[in-house]
FIVEX-459316 format. One record per residue: x, y, z of N, C-alpha, C in turn; residue in one letter. Coordinates in pm, whole numbers, plus 32768, in hexadecimal, padded with zeros to 4 digits. Layout:
BEGIN
XYZXYZXYZA
...
This chain:
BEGIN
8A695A1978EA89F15A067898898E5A7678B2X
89645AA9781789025B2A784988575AE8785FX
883C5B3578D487935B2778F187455ABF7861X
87635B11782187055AEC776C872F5A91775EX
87C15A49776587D659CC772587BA596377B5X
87D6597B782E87695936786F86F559277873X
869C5978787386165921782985F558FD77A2X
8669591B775B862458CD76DE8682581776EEX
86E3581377558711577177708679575577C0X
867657D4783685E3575C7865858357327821X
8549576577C685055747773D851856D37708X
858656BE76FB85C15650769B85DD55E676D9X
85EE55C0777785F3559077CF8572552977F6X
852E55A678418498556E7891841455967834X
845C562177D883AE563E7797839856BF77B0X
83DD56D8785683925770787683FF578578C4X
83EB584D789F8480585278F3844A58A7796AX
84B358D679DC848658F77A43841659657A63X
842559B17A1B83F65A3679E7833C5A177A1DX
832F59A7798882B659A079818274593179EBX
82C358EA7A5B828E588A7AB1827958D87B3CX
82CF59647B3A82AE59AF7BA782225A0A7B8FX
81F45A387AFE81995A587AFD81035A1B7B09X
814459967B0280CD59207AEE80A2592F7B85X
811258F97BE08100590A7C6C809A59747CB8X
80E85A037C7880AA5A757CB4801C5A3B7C8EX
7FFE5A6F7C1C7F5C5A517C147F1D59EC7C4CX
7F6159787C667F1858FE7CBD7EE159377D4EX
7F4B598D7D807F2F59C67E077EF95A2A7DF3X
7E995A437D787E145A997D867E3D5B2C7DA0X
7ED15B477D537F065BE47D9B7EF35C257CF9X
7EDF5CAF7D117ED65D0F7CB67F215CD87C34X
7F045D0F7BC67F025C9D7B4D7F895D0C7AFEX
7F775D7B7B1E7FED5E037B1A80535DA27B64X
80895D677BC880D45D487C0381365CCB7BA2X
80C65C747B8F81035BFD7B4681355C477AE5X
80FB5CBC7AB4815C5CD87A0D81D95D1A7A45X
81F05D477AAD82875D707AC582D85CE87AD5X
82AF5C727B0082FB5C027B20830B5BCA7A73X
82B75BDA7A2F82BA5BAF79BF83225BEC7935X
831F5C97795D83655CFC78DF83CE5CF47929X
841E5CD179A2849B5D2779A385245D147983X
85205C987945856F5C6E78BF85625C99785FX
84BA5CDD783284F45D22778B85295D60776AX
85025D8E76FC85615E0E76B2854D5E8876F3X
85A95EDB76DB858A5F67772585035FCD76B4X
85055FAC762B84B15FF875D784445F8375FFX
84285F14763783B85EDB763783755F1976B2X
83BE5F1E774083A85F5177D283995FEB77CEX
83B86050776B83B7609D773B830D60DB7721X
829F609677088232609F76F481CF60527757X
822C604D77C681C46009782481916036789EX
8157602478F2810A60A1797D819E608B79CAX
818761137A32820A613F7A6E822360B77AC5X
81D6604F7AF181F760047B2082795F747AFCX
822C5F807A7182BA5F087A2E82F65F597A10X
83195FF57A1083D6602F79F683D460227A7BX
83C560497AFD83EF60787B80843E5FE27BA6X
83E25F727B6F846C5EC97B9584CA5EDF7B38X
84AA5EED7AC485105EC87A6485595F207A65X
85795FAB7A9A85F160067AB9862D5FCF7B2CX
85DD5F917BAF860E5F627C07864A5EC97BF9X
86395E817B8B86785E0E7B6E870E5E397B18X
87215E8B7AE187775EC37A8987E55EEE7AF1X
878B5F387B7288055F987BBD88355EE87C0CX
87FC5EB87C3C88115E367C9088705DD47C32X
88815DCA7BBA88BE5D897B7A89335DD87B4AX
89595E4D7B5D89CE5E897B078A195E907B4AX
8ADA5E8C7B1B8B1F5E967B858B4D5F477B7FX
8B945F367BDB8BF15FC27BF18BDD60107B4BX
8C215FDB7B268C58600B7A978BC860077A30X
8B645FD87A368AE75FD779F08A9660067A28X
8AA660817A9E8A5160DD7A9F8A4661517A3BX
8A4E616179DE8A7B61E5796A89DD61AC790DX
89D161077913895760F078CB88F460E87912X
88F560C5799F889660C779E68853618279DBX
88AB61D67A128884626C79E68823629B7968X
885D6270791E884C62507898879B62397891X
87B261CF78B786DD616A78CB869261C87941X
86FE620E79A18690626D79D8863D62DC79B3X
86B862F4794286A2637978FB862A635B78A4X
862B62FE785D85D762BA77F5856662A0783AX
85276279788284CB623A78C9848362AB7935X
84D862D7798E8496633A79C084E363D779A7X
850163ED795E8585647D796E85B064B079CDX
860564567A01864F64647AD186D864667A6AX
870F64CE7AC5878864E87AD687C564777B1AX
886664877B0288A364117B3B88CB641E7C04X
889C64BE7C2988B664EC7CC3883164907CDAX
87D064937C99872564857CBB872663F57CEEX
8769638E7C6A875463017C7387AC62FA7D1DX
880A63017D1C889862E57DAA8804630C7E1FX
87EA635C7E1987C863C67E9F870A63557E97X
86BE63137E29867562CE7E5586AC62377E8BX
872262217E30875161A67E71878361987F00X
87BA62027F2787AF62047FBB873A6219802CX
86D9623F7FD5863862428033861F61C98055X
861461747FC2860E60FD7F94862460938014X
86BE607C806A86E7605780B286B060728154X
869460D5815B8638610F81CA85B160C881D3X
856560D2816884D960A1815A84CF60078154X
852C5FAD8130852D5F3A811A85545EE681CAX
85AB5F43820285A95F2C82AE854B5F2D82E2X
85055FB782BF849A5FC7832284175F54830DX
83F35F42826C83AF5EE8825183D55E6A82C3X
843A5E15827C84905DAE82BF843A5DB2833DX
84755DF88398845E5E0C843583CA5DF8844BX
836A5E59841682D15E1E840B82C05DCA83F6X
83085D81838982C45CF2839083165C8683F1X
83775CA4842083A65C658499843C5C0B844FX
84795C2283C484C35C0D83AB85785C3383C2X
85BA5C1D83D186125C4183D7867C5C578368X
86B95CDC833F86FC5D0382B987825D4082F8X
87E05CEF82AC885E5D4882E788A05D8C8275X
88D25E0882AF890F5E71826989395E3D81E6X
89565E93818789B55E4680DC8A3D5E1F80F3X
8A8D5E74815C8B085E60817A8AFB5DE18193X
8AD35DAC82118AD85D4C825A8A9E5CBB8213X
8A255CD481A889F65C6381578A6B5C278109X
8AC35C8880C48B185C8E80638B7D5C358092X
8BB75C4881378C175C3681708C005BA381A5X
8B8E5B8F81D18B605B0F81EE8B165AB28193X
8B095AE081478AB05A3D80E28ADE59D280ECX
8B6259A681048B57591481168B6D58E281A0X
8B3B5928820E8B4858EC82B98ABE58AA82D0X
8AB05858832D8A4D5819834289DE58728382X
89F358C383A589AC595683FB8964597A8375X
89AA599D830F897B59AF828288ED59618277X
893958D3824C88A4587C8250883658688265X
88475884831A87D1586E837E875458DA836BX
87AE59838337877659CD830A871B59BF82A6X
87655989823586F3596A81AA8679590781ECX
86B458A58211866B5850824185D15892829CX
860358D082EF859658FE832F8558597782DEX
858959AE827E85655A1F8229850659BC81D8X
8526592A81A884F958E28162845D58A68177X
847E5897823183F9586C8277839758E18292X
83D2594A8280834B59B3826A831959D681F9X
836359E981A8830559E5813582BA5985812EX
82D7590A814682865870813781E85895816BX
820258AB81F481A958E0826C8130593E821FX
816359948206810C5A2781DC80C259FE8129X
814E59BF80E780A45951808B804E592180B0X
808858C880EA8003585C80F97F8F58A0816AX
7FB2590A81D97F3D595D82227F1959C181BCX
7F3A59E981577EC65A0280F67E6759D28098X
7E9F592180A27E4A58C580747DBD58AE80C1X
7E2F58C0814D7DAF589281C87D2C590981F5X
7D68598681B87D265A0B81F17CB55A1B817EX
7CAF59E180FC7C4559D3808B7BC5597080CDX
7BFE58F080D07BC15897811F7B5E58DE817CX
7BA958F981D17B5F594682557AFD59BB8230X
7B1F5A1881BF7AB75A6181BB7A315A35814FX
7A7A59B6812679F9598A80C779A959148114X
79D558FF8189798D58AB820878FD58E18212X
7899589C820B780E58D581F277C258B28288X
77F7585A82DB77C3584483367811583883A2X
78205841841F786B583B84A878C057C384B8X
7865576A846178C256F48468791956FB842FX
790557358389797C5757834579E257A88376X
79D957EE83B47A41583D83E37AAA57E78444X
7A3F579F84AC7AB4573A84DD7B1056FD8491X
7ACD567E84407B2C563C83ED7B9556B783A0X
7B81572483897BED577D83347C38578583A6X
7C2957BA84217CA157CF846D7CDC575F849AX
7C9756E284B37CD9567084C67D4456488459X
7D095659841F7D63563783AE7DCA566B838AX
7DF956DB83BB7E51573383AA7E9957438422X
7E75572B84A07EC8570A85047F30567684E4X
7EC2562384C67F2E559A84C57F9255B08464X
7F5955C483DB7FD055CE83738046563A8384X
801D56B283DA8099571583D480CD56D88458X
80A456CF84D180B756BE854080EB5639856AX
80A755DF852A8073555585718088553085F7X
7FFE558A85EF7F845579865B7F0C554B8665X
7F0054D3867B7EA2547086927E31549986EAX
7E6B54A487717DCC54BE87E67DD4555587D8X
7D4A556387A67CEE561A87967C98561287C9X
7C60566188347BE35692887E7BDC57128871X
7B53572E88337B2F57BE883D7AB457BB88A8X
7AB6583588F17A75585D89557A2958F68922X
79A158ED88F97977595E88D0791F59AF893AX
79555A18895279075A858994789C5AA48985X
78395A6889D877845ABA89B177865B258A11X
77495BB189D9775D5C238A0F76B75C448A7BX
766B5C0B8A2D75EA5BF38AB375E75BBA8AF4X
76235B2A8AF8763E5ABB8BA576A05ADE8BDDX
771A5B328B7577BD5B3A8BCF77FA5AB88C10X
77C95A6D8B82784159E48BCB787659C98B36X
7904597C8B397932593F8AD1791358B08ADEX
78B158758A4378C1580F8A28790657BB89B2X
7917574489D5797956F88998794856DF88F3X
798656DF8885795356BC882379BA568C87A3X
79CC562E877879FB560886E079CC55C2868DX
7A4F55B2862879CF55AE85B779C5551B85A0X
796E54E185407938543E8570798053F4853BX
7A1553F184EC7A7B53AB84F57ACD539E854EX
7ABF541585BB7B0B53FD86277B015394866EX
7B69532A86777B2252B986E17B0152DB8799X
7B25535D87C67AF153A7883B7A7F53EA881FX
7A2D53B887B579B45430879F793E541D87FFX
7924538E881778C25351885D78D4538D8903X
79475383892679A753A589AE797A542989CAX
797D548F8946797C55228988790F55388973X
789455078961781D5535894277E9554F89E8X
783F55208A4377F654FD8AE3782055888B2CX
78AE55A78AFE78FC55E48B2F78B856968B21X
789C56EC8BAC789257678BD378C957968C43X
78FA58148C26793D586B8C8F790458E88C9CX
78FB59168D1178CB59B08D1679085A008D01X
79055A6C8CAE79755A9B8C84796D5B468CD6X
79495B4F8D5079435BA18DBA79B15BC68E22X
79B25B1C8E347A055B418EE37A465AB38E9FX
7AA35A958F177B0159EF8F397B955A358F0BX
7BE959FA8F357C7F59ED8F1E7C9F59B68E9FX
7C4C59588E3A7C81592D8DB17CB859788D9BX
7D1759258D547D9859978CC57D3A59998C39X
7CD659408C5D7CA559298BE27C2859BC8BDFX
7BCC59FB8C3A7BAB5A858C377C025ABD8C50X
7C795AAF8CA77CED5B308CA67D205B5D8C0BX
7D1F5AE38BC77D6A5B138B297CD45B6B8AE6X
7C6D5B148AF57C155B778A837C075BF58ADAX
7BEA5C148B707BCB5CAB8B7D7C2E5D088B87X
7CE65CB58BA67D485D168B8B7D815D258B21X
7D2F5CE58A9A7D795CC08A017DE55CAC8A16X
7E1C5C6C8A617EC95C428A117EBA5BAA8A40X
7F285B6C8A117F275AEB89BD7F9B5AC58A73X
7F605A308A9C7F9B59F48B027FEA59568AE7X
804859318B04806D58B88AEC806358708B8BX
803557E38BA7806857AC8C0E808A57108BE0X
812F572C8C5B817A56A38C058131562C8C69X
815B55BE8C21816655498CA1819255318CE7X
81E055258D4C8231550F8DD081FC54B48E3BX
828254868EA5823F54758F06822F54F98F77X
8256555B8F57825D55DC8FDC81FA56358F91X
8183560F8F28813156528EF880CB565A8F43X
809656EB8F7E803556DD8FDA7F97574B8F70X
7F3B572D8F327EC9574B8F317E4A577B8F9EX
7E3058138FB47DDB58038FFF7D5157EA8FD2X
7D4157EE8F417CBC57DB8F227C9457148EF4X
7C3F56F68F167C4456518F1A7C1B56158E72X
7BA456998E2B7BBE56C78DBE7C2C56B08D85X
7C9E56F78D747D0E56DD8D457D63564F8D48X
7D6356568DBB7D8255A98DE47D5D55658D79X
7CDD55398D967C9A55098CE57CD554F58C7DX
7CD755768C627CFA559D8BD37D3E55588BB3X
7E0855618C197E5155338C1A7E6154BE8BECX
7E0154258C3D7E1353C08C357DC853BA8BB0X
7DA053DA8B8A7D4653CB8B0A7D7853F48AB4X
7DEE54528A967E28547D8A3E7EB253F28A41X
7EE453EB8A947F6653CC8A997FE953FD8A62X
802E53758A6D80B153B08A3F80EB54028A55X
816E546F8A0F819254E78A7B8137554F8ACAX
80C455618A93806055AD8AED8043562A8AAAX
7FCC56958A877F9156E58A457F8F57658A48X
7F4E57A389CC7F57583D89C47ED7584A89C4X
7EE958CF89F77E50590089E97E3B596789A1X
7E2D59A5892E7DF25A0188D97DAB5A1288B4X
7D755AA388C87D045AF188CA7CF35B0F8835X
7C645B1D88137C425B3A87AB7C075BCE87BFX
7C355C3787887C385CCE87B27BC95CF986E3X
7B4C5D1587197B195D4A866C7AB85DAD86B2X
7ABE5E5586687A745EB286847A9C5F018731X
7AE65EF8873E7B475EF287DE7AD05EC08841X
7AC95E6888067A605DFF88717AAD5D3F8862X
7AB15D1A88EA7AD05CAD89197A515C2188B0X
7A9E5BFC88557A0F5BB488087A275B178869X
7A8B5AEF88997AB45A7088BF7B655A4B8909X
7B7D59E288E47BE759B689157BF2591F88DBX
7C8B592F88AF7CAD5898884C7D1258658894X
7CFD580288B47D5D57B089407D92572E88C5X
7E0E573388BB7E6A56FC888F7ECF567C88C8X
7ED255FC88A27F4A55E888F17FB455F488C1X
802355E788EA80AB561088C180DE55A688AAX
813155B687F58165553C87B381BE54FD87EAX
81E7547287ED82725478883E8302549687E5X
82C3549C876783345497870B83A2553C86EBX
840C550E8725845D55A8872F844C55FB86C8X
843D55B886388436562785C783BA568A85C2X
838B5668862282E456DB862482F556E58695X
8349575B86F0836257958750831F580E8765X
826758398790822058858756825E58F187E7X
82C358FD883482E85982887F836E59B88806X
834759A687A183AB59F3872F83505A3886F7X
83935ABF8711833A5B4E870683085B3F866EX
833F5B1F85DE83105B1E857E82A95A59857FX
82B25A0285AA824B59D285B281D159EA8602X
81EF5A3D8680816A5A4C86B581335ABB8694X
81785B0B8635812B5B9385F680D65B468564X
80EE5AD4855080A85A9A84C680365A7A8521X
80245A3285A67FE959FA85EA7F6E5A4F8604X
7FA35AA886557F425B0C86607F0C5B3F8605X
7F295B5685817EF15B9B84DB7E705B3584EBX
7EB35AC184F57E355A4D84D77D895A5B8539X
7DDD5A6685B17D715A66861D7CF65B0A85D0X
7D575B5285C87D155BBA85AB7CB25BC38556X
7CE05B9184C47C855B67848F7C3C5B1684A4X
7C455AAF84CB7BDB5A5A85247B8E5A988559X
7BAA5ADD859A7B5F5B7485FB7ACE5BB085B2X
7B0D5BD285457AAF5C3784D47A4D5BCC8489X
7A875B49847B7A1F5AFD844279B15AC3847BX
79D65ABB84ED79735A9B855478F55AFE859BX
79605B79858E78F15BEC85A578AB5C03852BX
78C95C2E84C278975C2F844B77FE5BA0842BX
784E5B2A843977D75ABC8472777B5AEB8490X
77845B2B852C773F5B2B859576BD5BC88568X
76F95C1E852776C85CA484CA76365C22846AX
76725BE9841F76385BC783CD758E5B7883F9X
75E35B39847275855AE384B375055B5584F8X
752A5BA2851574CA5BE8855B74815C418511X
74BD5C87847D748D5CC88440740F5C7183D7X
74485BD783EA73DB5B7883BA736A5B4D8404X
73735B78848573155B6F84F372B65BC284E0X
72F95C4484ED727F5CDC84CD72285CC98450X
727D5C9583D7723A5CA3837E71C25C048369X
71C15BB683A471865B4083EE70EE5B86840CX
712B5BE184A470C75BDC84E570515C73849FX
70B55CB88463704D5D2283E66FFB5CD883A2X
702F5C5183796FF55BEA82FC6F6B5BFF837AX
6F955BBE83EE6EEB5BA484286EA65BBF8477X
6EDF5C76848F6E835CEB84A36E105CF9840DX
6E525CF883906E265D0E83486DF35CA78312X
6DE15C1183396D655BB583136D0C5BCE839CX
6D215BE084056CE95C0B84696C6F5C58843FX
6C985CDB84236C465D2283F56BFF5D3D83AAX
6C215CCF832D6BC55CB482AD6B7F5C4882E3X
6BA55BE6832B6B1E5B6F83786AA85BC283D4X
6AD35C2084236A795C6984726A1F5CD48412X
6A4A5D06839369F95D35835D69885CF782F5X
69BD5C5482DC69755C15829369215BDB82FAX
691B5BE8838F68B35B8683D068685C0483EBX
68A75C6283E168335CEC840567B05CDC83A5X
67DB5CFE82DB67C25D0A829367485CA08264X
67825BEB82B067285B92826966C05B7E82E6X
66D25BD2835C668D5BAA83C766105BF583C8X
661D5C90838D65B15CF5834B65395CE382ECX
65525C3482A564F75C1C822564B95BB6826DX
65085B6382C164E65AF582D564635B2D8345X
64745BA8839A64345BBD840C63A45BE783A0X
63BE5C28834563175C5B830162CF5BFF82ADX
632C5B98828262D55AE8824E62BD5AD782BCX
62F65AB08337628B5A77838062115AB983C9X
620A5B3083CE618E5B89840661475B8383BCX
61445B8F830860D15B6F82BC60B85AEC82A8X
60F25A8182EA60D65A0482CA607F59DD835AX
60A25A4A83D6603E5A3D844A5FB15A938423X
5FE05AC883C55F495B0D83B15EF15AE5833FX
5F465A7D82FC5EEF5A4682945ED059A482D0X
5EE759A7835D5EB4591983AB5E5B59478401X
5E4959BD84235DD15A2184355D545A1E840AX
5D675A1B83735D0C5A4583185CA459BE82F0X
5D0E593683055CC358EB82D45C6B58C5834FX
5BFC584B83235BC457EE837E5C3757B083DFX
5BFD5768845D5C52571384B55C6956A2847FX
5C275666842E5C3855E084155C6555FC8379X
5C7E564583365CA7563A82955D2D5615827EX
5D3155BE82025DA1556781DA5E2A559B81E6X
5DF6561C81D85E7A568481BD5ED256C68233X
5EA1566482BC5EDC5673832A5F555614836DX
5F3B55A7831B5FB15571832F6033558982D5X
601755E48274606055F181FA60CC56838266X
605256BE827560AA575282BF60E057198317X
60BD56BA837E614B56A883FA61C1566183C8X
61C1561B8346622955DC832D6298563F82FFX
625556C182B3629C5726829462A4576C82DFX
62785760835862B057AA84066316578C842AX
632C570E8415639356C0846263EF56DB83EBX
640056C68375647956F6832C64AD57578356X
645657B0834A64AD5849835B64D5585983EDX
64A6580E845E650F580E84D0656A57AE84B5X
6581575D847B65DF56F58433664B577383E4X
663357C98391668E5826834E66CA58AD83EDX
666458B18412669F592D848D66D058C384E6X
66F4586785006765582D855D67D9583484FCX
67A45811848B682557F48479688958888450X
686258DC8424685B5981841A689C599584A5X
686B5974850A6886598D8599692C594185B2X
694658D7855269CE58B385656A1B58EA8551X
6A05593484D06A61599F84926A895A0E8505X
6A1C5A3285266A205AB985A66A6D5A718615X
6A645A2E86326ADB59E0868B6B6659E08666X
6B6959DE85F76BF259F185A46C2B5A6A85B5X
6C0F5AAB85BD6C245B41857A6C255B72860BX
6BDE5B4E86986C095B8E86E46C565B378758X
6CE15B8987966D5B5B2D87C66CED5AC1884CX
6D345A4C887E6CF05A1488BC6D415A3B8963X
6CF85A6E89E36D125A878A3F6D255A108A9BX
6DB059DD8ABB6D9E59928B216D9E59BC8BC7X
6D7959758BF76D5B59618CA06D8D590A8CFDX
6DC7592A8D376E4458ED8DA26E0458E48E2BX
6DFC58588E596DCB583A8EEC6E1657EB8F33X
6E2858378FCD6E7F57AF902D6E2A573A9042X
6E8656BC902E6E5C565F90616EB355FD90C3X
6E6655A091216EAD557E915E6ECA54E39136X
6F4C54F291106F69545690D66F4F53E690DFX
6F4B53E291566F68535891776EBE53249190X
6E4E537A91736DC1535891696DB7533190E1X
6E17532190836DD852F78FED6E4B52B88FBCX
6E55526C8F5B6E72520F8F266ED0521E8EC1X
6F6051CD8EE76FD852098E8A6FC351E58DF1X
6FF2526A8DCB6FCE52778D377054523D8CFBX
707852238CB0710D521C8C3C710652428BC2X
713952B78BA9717153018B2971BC52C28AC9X
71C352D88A51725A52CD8A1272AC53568A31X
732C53118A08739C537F8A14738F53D7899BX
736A546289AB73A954A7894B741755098931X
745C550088F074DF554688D5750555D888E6X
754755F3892B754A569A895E753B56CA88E7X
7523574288C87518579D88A2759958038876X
75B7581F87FD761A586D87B0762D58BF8828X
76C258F5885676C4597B889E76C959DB8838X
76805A588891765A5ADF886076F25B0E8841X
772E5B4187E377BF5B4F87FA77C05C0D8800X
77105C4487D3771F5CD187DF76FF5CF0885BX
């Protein structure tokens, strides 16, 4: 059955044939809109693909060479000539690049591709299978973390960013217990933080480490950036008591520690526990290279956050230099009129008799206008910062006070 008369049965079938449900797809996943039309033309006609950007001929010559046998290369030549004017040495000699570049790809992304001989020779062994299969679970993987990597950069707040990576650990991973530990670069300690669906969110709000000195794996991973696992055992020995912690609090087989690496600066550390379920075996070099993609970005969103946050600070505290300075010039300005009404109002209480009516009238309008210069005088208080003053005292001569609790403070992550 040729290509054409398969999608016109899928047509007739479901409605839509493959052509156009892969292009539907592409565009769902928000990818270049050039792309979907190669998934879409490379069933047409050759005079239709014929008038289209080099991108829908470059599939549709490569669907033509992929579909022809031995003996129907003479037309494949043929559509090269037509489409791009390649000789028939030209097409052979890219199709063998072709094979080169599709390994090397492969390998970056942590897939595994075996030779044509050997595909050919094996398609129906179970080795075969396991291959697609896991060829199957990465593509799966690398959708849906570009579902999750939109999310994340359209995260508007710190919190958002948690829930995006949470969310994307459990569903690719499923990984349930997440602790992030964020690096403040002016105290030099890591503190604990997630996001407020986490049911550990309340837990890590307590949680700080110095991120200076101690034996943790948990500062060993953020200041040596690389990523630590420790299992559960009974011959598991921890020297940091830190860690210990973690451990029991994580459970189950026992945790990773990965560093969040953005701007070649240490932004944090994402402490993981480890699934028990064998199919997410994250010491498999192509799952923990997705793993790490994730953290990374995590990395940049958080610093990026942290950019935003501070560049909203400066422009904050400009806002009130510059009411600052318009309050100090308006108490200058109204303090100048107010000072020469009242000197002619002392000199027109001068002028009169001691006892004339018009003396109780002027102090009432005395007292206003120190009624307006206090309050003038508030403004000037405003406008200039207030100096505090720090004294020892000895405690136990005065009387216990009780605070409320207030909530640490965002770490500095620059």
């Amino acid at each position: 059955m040729t290509k054409t008369a398969q999608c016109s049965l899928e047509e007739e079938q479901i409605g839509i044939n493959h052509c156009e449900a892969g292009a539907w797809l592409v565009k769902q996943w928000k990818l270049n809109s050039f792309i979907a039309d190669t998934v879409l033309y490379h069933h047409s006609s050759l005079e239709q693909v014929n008038g289209a950007f080099p991108l829908v001929k470059i599939i549709y010559l490569a669907e033509q060479y992929c579909q022809a046998g031995e003996d129907d290369f003479e037309a494949v030549y043929d559509i090269a000539s037509e489409l791009f004017d390649l000789e028939a040495e030209q097409v052979d000699e890219i199709h063998a690049g072709v094979e080169d570049e599709i390994r090397e790809v492969a390998e970056n992304l942590g897939i595994k591709v075996k030779p044509p001989l050997e595909r050919a020779d094996e398609k129906s062994t179970s080795e075969s299978t396991e291959h697609d299969l896991d060829l199957l679970h990465q593509v799966r993987n690398y959708s849906l973390l570009h579902g999750f990597l939109e999310n994340l950069v359209q995260a508007e707040s710190r919190d958002g960013i948690f829930k995006a990576i949470e969310q994307a650990l459990n569903i690719l991973f499923d990984i349930e217990t997440i602790f992030f530990f964020l690096h403040d670069f002016e105290q030099q300690k890591l503190y604990g933080s997630a996001s407020t669906l986490n049911r550990h969110a309340d837990q890590l709000q307590s949680l700080a480490l110095s991120a200076e000195k101690g034996t943790s794996l948990l500062v060993k991973a953020m200041l040596e950036r690389e990523s630590i696992i420790s299992l559960q055992g009974a011959d598991l020995h921890l020297d940091s008591l830190a860690d210990s912690q973690l451990l029991d609090a994580v459970g189950g087989k026992g945790m990773l520690y990965l560093p969040m690496i953005a701007k070649k600066r240490s932004v944090g550390v994402i402490v993981l526990g480890l699934p028990d379920s064998p199919s997410n075996d994250l010491s498999n070099p192509s799952e923990f290279k997705l793993l790490q993609l994730l953290a990374n970005q995590a990395a940049i969103s958080l610093y990026l956050d942290e950019v935003k946050r501070k560049q909203a600070e400066k422009i904050q505290a400009a806002r009130l230099d510059a009411a600052s300075m318009a309050a100090a010039k308006v108490v200058h300005e109204v303090n100048n009129p107010l000072g020469i009404i009242r000197n002619y109002l002392k000199i027109l209480e001068m002028k009169l008799p001691e006892k004339d009516a018009l003396q109780q009238e002027l102090t009432i309008l005395d007292e206003e206008i120190t009624r307006i210069s206090t309050i003038i005088q508030q403004l000037d208080t405003f406008s200039t910062p207030v100096k505090q003053s720090f004294e020892l005292l000895d405690v136990p001569r005065y009387p216990v006070q009780h605070h409320r609790y207030q909530e640490r403070p965002s770490p500095d992550l620059l």
